[in-house]
GUNU-837955 format. One line per 3 residues: number of its first residue (from 1); for each residue x, z, y of N, C-alpha, C. Coordinates in steps of 0.05 Angstrom, whole numbers, always signed. Layout:
! GUNU-837955
NUM) X/Z/Y/X/Z/Y/X/Z/Y | ...
END
This chain:
! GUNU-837955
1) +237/-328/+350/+214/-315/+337/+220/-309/+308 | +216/-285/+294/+214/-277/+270/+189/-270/+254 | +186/-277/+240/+158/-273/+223/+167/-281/+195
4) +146/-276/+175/+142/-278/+147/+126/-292/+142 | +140/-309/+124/+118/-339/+115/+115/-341/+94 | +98/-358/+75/+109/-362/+50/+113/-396/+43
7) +132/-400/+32/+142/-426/+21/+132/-449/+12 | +110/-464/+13/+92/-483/-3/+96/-505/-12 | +122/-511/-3/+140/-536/-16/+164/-541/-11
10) +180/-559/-24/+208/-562/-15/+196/-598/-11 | +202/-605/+3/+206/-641/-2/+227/-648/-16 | +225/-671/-19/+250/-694/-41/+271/-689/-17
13) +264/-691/+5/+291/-693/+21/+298/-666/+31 | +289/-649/+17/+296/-621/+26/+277/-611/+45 | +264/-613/+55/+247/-603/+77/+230/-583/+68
16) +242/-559/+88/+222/-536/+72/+191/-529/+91 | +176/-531/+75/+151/-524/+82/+143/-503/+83 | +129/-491/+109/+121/-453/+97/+96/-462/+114
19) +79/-436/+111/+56/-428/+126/+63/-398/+126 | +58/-390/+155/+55/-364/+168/+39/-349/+157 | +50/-323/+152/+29/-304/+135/+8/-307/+158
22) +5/-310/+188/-14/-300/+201/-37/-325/+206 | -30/-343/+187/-45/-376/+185/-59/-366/+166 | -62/-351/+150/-59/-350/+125/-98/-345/+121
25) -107/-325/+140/-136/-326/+141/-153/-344/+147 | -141/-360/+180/-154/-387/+187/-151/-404/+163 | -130/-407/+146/-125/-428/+126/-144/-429/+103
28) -156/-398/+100/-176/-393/+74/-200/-406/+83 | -204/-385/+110/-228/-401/+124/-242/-434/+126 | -222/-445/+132/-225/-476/+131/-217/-486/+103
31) -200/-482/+74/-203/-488/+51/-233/-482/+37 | -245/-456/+52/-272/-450/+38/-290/-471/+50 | -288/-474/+80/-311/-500/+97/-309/-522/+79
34) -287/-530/+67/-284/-559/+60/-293/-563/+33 | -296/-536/+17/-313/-532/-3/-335/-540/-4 | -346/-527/+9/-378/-529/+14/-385/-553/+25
37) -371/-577/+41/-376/-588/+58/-378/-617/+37 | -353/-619/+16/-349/-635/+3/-348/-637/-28 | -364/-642/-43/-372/-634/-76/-376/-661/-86
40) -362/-655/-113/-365/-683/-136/-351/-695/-136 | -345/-712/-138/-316/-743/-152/-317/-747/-115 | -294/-765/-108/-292/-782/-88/-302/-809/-85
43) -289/-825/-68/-301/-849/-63/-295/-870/-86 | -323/-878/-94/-327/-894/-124/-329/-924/-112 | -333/-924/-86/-331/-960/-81/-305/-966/-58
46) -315/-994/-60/-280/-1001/-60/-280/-994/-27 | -254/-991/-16/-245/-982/+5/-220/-992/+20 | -224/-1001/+39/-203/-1010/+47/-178/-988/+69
49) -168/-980/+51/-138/-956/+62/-112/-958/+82 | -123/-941/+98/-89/-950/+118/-75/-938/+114 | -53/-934/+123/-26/-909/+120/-32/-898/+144
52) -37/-871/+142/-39/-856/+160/-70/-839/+168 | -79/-849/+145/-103/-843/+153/-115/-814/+142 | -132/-805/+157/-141/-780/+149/-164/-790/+125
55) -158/-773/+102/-178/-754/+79/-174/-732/+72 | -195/-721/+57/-188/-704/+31/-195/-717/+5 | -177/-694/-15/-158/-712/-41/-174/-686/-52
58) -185/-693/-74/-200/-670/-103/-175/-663/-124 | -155/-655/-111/-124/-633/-127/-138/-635/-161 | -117/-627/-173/-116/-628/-206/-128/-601/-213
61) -132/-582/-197/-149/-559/-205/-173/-564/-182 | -179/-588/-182/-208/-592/-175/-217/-590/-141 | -196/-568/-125/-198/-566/-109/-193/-591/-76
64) -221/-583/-64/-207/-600/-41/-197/-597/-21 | -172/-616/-10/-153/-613/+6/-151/-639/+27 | -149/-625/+54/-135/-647/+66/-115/-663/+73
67) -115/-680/+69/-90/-696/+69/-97/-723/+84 | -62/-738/+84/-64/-760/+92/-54/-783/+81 | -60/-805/+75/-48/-831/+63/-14/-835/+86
70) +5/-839/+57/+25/-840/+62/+30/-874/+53 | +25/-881/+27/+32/-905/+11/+7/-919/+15 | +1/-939/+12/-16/-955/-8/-12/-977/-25
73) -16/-977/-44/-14/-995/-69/-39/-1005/-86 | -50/-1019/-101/-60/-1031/-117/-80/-1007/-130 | -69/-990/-142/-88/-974/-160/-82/-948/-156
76) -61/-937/-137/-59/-908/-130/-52/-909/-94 | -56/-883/-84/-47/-874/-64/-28/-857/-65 | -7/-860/-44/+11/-836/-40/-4/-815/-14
79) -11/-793/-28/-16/-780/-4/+0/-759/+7 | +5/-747/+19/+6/-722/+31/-13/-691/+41 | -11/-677/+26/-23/-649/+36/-20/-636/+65
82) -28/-643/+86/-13/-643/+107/-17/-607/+112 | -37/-590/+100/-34/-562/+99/-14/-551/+66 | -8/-564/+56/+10/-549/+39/+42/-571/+35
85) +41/-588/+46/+69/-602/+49/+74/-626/+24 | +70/-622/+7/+75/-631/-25/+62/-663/-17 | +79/-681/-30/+61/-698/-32/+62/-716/-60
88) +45/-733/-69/+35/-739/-94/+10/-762/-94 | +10/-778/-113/-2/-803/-121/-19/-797/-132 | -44/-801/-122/-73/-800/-135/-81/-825/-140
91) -104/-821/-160/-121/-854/-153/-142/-848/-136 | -150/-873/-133/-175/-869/-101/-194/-862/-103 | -208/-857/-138/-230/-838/-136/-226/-813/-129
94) -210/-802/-126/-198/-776/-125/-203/-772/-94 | -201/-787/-82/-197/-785/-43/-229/-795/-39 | -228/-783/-8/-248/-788/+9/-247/-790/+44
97) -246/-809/+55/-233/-817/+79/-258/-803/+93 | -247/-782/+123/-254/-763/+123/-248/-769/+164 | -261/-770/+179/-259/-753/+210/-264/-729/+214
100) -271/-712/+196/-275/-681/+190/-255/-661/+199 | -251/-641/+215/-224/-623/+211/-198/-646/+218 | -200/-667/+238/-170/-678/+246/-161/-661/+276
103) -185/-644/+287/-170/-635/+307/-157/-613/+304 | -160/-599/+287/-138/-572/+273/-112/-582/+258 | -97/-569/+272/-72/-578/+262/-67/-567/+241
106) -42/-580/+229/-30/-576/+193/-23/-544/+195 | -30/-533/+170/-22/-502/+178/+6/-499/+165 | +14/-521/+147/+39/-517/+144/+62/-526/+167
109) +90/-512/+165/+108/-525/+192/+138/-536/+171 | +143/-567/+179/+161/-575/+167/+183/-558/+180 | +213/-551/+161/+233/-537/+170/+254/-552/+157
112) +279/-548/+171/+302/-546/+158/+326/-537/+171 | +341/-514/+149/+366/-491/+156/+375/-506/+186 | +370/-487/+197/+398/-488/+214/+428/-488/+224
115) +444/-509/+223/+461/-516/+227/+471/-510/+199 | +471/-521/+187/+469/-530/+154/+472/-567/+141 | +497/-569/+135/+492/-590/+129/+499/-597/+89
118) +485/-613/+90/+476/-616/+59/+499/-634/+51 | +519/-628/+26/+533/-640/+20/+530/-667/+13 | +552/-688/+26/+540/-718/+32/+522/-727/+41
121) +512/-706/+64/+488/-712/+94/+462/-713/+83 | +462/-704/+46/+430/-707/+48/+432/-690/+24 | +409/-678/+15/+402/-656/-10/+408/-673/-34
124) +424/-666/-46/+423/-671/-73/+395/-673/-92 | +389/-679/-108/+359/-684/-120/+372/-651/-135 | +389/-638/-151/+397/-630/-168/+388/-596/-138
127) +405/-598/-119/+396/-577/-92/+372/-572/-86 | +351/-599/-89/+324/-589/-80/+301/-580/-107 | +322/-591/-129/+309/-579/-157/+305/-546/-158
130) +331/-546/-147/+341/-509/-145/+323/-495/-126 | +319/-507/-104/+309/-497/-72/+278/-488/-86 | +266/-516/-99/+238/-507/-104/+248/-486/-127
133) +256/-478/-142/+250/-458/-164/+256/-437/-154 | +274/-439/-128/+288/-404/-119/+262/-400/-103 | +238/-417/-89/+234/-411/-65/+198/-416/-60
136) +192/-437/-79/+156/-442/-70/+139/-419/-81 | +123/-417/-74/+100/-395/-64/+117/-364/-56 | +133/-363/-50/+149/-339/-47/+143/-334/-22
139) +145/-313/-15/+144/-301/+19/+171/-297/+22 | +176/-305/+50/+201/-305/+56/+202/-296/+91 | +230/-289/+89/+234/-285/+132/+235/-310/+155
142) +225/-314/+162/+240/-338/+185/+250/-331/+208 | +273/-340/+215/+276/-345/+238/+282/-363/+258 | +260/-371/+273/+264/-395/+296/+282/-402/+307
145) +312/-420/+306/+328/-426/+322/+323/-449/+343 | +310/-461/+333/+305/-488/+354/+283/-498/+347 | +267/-508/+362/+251/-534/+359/+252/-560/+363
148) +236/-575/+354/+246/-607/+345/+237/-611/+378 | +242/-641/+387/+231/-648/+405/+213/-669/+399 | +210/-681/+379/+179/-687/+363/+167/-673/+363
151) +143/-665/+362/+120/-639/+355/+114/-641/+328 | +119/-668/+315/+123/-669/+286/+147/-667/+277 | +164/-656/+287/+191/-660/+265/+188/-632/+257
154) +219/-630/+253/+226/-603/+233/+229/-589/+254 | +222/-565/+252/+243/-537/+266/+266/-527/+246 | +289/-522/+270/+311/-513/+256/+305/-490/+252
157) +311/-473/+227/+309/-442/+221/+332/-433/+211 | +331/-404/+199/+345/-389/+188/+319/-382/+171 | +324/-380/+142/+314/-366/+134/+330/-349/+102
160) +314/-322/+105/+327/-301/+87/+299/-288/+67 | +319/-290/+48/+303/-289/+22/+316/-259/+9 | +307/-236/+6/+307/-213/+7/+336/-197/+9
163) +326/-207/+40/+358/-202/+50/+380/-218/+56 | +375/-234/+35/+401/-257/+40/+399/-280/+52 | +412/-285/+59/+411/-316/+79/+421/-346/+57
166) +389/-365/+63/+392/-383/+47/+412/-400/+56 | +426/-406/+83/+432/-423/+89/+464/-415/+70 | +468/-397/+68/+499/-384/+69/+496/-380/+25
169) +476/-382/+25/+467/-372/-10/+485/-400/-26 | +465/-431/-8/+465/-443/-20/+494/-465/-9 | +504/-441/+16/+529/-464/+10/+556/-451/-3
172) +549/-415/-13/+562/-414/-37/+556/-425/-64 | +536/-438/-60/+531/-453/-86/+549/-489/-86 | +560/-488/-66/+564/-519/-55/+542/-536/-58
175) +520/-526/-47/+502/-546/-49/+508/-556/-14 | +526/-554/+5/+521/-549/+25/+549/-533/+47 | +545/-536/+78/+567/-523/+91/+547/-516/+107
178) +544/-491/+105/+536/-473/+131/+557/-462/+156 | +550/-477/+173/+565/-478/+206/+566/-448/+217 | +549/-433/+211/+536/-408/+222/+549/-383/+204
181) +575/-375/+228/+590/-356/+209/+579/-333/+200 | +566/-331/+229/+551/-298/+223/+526/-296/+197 | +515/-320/+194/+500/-328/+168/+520/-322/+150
184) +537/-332/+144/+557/-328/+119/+569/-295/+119 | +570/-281/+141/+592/-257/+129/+555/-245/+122 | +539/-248/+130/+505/-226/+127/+508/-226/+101
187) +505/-255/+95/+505/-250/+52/+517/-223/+42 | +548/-231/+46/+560/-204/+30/+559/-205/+6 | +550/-217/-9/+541/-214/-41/+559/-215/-57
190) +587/-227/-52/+613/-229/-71/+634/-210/-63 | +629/-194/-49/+662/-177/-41/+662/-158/-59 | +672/-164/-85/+678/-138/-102/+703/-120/-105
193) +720/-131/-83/+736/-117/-81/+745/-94/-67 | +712/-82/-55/+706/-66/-41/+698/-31/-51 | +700/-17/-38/+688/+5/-56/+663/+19/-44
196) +643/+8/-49/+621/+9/-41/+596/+26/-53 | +591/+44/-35/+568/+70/-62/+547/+66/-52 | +527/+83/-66/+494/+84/-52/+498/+99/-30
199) +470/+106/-21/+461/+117/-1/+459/+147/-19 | +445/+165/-8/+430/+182/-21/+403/+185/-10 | +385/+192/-25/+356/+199/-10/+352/+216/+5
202) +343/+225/+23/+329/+244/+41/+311/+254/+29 | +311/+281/+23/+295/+302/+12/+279/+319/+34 | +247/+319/+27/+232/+336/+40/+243/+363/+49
205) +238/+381/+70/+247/+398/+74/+238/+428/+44 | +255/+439/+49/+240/+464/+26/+221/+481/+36 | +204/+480/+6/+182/+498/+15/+152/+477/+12
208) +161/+460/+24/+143/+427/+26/+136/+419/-1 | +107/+419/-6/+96/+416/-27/+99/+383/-27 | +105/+362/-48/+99/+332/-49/+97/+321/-74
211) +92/+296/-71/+80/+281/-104/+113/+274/-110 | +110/+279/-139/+136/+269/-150/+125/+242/-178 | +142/+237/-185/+145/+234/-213/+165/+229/-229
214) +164/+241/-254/+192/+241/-274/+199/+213/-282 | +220/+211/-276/+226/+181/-289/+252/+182/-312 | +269/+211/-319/+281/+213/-341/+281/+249/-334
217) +287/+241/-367/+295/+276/-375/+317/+281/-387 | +334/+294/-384/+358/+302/-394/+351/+327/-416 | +343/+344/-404/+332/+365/-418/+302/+381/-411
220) +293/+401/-419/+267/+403/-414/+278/+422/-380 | +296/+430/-366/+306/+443/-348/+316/+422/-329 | +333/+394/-334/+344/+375/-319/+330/+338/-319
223) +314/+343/-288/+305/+317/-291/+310/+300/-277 | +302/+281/-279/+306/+258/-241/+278/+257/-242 | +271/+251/-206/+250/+256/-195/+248/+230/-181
226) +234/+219/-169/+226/+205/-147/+205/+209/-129 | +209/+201/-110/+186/+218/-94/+162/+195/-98 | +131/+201/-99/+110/+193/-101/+101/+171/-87
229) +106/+140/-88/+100/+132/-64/+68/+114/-69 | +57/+120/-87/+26/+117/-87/+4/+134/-76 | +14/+162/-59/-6/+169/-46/-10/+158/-18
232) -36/+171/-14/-48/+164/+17/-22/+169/+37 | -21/+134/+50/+6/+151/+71/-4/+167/+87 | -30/+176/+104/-32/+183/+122/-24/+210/+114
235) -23/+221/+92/-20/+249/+84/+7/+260/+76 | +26/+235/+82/+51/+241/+73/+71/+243/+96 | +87/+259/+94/+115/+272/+104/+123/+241/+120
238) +139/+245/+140/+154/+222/+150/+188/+215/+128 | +190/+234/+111/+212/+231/+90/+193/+212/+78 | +173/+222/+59/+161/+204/+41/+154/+181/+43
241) +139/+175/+78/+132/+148/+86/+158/+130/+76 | +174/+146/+97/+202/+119/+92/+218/+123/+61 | +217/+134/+53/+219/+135/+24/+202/+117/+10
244) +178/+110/+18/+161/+89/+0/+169/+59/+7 | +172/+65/+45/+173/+36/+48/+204/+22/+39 | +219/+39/+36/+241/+33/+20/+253/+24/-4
247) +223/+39/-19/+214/+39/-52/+206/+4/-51 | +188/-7/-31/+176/-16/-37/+186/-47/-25 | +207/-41/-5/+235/-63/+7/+253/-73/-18
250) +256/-54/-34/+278/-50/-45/+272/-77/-75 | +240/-57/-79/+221/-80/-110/+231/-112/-101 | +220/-118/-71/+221/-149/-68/+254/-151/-75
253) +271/-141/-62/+305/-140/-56/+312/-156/-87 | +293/-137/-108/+306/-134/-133/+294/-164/-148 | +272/-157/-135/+253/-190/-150/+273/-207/-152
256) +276/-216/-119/+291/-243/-113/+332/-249/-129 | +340/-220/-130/+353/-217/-143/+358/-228/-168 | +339/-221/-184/+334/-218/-209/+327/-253/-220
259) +322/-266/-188/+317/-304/-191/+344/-310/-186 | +361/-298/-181/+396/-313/-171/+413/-304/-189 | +401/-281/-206/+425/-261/-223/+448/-283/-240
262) +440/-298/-234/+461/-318/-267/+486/-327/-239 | +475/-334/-212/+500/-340/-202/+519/-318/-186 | +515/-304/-199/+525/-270/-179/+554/-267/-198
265) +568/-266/-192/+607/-259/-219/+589/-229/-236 | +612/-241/-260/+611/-212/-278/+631/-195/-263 | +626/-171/-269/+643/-149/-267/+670/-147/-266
268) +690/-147/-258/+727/-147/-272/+728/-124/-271 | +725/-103/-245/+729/-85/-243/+716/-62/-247 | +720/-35/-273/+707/-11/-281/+723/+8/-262
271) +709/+14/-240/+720/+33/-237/+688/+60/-236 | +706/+84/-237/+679/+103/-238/+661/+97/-223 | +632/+93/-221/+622/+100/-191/+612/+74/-184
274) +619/+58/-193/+624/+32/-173/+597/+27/-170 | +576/+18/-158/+555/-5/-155/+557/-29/-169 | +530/-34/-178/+531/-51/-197/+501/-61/-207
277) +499/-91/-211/+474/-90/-225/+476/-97/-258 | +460/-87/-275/+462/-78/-297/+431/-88/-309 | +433/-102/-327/+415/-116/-347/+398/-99/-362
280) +370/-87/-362/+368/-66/-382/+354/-77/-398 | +338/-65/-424/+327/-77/-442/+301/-88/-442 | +294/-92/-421/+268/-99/-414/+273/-134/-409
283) +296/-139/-404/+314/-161/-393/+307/-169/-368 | +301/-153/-350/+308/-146/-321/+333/-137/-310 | +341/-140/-286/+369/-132/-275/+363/-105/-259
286) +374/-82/-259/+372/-69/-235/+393/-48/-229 | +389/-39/-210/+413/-20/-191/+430/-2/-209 | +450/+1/-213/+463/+20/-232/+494/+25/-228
289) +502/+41/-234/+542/+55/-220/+550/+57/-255 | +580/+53/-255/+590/+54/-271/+598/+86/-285 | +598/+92/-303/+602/+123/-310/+635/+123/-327
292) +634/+105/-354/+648/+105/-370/+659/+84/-380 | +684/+77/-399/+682/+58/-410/+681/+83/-443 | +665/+62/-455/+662/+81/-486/+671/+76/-512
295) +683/+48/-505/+696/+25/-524/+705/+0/-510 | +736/-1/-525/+752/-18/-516/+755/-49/-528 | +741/-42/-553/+739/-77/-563/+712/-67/-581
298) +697/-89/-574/+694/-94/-545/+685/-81/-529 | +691/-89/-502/+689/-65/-473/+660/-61/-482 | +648/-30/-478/+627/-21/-475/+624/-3/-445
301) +607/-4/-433/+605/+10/-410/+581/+29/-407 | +586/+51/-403/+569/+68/-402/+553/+67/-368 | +532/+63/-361/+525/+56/-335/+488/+73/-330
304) +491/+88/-304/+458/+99/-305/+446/+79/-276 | +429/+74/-295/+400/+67/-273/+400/+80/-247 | +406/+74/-220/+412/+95/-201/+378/+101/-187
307) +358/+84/-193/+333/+90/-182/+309/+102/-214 | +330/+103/-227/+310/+120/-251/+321/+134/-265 | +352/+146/-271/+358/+163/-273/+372/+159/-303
310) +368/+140/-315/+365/+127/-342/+390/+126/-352 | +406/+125/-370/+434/+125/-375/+428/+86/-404 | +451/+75/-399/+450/+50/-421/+478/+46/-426
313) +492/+37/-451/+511/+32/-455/+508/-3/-465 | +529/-13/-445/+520/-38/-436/+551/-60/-448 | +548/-82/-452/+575/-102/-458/+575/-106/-422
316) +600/-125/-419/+604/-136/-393/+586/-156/-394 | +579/-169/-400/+564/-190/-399/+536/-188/-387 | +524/-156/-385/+501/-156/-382/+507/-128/-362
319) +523/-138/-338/+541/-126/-318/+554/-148/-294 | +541/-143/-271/+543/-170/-246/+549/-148/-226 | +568/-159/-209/+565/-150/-182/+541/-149/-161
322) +542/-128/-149/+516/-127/-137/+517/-136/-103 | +495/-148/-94/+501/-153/-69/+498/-136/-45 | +511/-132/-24/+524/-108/-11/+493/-105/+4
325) +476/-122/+11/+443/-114/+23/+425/-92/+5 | +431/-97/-24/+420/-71/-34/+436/-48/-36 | +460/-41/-21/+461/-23/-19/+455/-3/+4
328) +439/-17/+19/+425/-5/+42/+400/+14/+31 | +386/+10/+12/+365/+25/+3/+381/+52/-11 | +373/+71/-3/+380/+98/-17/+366/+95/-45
331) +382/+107/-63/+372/+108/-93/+348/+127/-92 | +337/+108/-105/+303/+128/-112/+306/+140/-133 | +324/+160/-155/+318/+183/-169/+341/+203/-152
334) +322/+227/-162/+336/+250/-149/+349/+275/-177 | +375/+274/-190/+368/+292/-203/+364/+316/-192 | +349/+333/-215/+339/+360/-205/+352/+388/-221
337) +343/+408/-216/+344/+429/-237/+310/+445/-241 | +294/+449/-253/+280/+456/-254/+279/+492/-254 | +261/+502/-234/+263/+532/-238/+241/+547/-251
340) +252/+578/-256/+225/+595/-266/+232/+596/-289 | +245/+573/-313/+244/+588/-340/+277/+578/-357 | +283/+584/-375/+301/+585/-404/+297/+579/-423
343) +313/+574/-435/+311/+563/-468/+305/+592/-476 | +281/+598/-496/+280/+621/-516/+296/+623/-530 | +307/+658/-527/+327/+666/-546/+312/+669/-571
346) +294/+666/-576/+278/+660/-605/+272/+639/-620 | +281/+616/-607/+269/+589/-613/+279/+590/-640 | +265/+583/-666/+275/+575/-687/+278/+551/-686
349) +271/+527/-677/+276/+505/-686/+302/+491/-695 | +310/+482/-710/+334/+469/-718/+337/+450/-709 | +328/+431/-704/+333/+407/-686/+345/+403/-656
352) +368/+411/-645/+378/+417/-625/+381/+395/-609 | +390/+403/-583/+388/+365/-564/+420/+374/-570 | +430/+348/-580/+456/+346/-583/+477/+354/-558
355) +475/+335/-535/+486/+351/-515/+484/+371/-496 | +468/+381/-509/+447/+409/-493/+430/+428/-511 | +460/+438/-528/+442/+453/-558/+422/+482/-558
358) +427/+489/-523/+413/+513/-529/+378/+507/-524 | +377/+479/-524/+346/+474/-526/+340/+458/-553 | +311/+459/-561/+304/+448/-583/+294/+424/-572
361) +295/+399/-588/+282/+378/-582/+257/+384/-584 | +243/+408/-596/+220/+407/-596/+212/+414/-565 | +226/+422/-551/+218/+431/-530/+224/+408/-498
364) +249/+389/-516/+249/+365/-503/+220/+338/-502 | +214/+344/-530/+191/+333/-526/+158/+346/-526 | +149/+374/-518/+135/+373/-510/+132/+375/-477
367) +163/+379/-459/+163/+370/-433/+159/+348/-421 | +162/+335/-444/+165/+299/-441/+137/+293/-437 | +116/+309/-460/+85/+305/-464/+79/+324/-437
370) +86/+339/-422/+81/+355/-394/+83/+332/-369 | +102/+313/-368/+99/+310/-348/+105/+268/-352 | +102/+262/-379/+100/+229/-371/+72/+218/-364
373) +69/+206/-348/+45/+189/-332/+33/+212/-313 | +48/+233/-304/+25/+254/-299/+23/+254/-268 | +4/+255/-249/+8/+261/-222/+20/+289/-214
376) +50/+288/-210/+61/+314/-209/+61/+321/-177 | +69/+347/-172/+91/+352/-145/+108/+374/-149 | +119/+374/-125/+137/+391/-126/+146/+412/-95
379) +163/+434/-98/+174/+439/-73/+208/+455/-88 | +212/+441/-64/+239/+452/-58/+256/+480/-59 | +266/+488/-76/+277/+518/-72/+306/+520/-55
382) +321/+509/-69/+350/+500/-60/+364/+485/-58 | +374/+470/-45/+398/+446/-51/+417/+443/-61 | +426/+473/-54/+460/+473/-61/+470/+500/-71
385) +480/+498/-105/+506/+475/-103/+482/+455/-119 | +455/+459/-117/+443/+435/-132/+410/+445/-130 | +403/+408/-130/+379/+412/-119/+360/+426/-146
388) +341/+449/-124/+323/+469/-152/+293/+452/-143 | +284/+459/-152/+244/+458/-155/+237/+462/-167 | +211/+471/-158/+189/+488/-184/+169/+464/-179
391) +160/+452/-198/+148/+425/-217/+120/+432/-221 | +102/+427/-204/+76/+431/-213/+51/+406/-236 | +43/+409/-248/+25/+394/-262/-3/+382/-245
394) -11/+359/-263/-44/+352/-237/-55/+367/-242 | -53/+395/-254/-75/+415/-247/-72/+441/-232 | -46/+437/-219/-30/+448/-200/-12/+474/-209
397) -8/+473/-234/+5/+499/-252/+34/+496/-254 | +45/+512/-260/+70/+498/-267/+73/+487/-288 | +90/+462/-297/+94/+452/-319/+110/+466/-333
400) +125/+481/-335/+144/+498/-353/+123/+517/-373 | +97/+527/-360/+84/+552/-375/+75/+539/-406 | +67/+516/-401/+67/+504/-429/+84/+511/-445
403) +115/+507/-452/+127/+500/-460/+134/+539/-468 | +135/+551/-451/+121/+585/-451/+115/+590/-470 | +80/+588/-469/+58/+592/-487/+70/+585/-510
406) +83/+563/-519/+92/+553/-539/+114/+563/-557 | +127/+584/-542/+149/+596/-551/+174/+583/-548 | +175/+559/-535/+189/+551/-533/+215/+549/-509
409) +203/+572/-493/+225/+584/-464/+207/+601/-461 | +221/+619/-440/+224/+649/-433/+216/+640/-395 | +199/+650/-383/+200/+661/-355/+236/+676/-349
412) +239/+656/-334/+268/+664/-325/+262/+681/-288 | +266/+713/-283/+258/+714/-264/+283/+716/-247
END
C-alpha cells in the first residue's frame, strides 16, 4: 500500500511515527471532542498511577491529548502521546486518568525503514537528531513492505521524501546500510559524472489563448514566460493542468532539497549546460545549467535559473550537484520572442540596454511596469526557429501598445 502521511515523531530509538493524511479528519474530529469534553488543570489530588494506563495530558500549548503512562516516579510521569508518538515527562497535575476514547485506536502507526540496518544495530542519538530535523511535521510517501506480527509493533516501510528514498539518503550519510538495492540506485543524487539535461515544457498548441506570467526580461521584445498555474483548473488546457501539477511537484522536490543541500558535493565539473543546483540571493537553492565560466581566480560561474529565466554569476561554493529526480520536472520558463512591434527608429533616449543597444532602458523599464505582477496571457504564433507570442495585458490589450503610445517602439507589421 502507498499513501502520504505526515511525520509526527522520530523516537530515541529511531522509530518513525506518521499519521495518514486520510486519519487526518477523524484525528481533528476527536482532538476537538476531547476539548470540549475536558477543561482546566488536571488531577489536583493524589492518585495512585500504573504503567500503562490510559489518560489525557494538558500539552505545553495547553492542549489536550491522549496518552498513556509509560514511567512512574515520585513527582513526574513519563507519558506517551499515543496519537502523535513523542513521548515526555509531565507532572501529574498536568494528566487526567481517563476510560474515555480507549476503544479508538492510536492514529499514529509506529514504523521502521525497511530492510535497513542502523549502524551498530541501533540509531545513533547523533542519526535520530538528523531524522527529526530532516523529517517531523513534514508530509511524506509511504510505502508498506511488511507488517509486524504484533499489532503493536512497527511496520516495515519504505519511505521517500520528495523523491528520494530515506532508507538509501541516510545510508549515504553512514548513518546506516540499506539492504534494498533498488532503494539505493532510485536516489541517484551523486552521479555527476553523467551528462544529464532538463526536460523541456510542453507548449499549448498555437492560436490557444492562456495565462502566462513574466518571470524575466531580457529586453522589452525577449522574455521567459511560465505558464499560469493559479487559474481555475477546470478551465485549463490538459498542457496547463500538467504543467501546474508539475509546477507544483517540483516546489515540494525543491523544499526538501533545499533541507539536505549542505550534504549534496560541490560542483568539479563546468561543463556548458550541465544541471545544477545553484544558491541565489534570496539564500535558497534552485534549478539552474551552467552557461560560462567568467573568471578564473577565483572561478566565477555564470549560471541561469532554468524555471525563471534569471541569469546569476555565482563562486563554486554556492554551486551543488543536483539530484537526477529533479530532473524529471520540465523547466518552468519558456523563453519567448514577443510579436507586433520594434525598437523606434526615433527613440531619443541615451540610455541604451548594454547588450541590446537598439532599445532604450527606458523602454526596458516601462515593459517591466507592463507586465510585473500582472495577470497576463498569451497565444502562440510560431515555434520555430523560435518560440513567437503576442502578450496580452489583464485588460486583454496588447502589452507592447503602451510602450507605442510612448514613443518608445513602432507597430512592426
Amino acid at each position: 500500500k502507498v499513501f502520504q502521511a505526515v511525520v509526527s515523531c522520530i523516537g530515541g530509538d529511531g522509530t518513525i511515527y506518521i499519521i495518514p493524511k486520510s486519519f487526518e479528519t477523524a484525528l481533528n474530529k476527536l482532538m476537538a471532542e476531547i476539548q470540549n469534553t475536558f477543561k482546566g488543570l488536571g488531577l489536583l489530588i493524589p492518585y495512585c498511577w500504573k504503567k500503562g494506563e490510559a489518560c489525557v495530558v494538558r500539552g505545553s500549548d495547553t492542549v489536550w491529548y491522549r496518552a498513556k503512562i509509560v514511567e512512574v516516579s515520585s513527582s513526574t510521569l513519563q507519558v506517551q502521546y499515543i496519537d502523535r508518538g513523542y513521548i515526555e515527562s509531565i507532572p501529574q497535575c498536568h494528566l487526567y486518568p481517563t476510560t474515555f476514547y480507549t476503544g479508538i485506536p492510536p492514529f499514529c502507526i509506529p514504523c521502521q525503514l525497511y530492510k535497513t540496518l542502523p549502524i551498530g544495530n541501533f540509531w545513533q542519538q547523533e542519526a535520530v537528531e538528523y531524522l527529526q530535523e530532516l523529517l517531523k511535521n513534514e508530509e511524506v510517501e509511504i510505502h508498506v513492505k511488511e507488517l509486524p506480527d504484533n499489532p503493536w509493533g512497527k511496520v516495515s516501510i519504505s519511505l521517500y521524501f520528495g523523491g528520494m528514498s530515506l532508507s538509501s539518503f541516510m545510508a549515504y550519510q553512514r548513518y546506516c546500510v540499506a539492504e534494498d538495492c533498488q532503494d539505493i540506485q532510485k536516489l541517484g543524487v551523486f552521479e555527476g559524472d553523467l551528462s544529464p539535461s532538463y526536460l523541456l515544457q510542453p507548449l499549448p498548441v498555437p492560436g490557444e489563448t492562456f495565462p502566462v506570467t513574466v518571470t524575466h526580461l531580457v529586453s522589452p521584445k525577449e522574455v521567459y514566460i511560465c505558464l499560469d498555474s493559479s487559474e481555475n483548473l477546470t478551465k485549463r488546457s490538459a498542457t496547463e493542468r500538467s504543467a501546474s501539477c508539475d509546477s507544483e511537484s517540483l516546489s515540494k522536490a525543491l523544499k526538501w532539497c533545499n533541507k539536505i543541500v549542505k550534504t549534496l558535493p560541490h560542483l568539479t565539473n563546468f561543463k556548458k549546460e550541465l544541471p545544477c543546483l545553484a544558491e541565489y540571493v534570496d539564500g535558497l537553492w534552485y534549478r539552474a545549467k551552467l552557461l560560462s565560466i567568467t573568471q578564473l581566480v577565483p572561478v566565477q560561474i555564470l549560471v541561469q535559473f532554468v524555471d525563471y529565466g534569471t541569469y546569476l554569476v555565482a563562486p563554486t561554493s554556492r554551486l551543488r550537484h543536483i539530484p537526477c529526480h529533479l530532473l524529471k520536472y520540465p523547466v518552468q520558463a519558456v523563453r519567448v520572442l514577443l510579436a507586433g512591434f520594434r525598437p523606434a527608429s526615433d527613440d531619443k533616449n541615451v540610455e541604451r540596454i548594454p547588450y541590446s543597444p537598439e532599445w532604450s532602458l527606458k523602454a526596458l523599464w516601462t515593459m517591466v511596469d507592463c507586465v510585473e505582477g500582472k495577470r497576463l496571457s498569451a497565444s502562440i504564433l510560431t515555434v520555430s526557429p523560435e518560440v513567437t507570442i503576442s502578450l496580452y495585458g489583464d485588460d486583454k490589450n496588447l502589452v507592447h501598445l503602451k510602450l507605442v503610445e510612448m514613443g518608445l517602439a513602432e507597430l512592426d507589421q
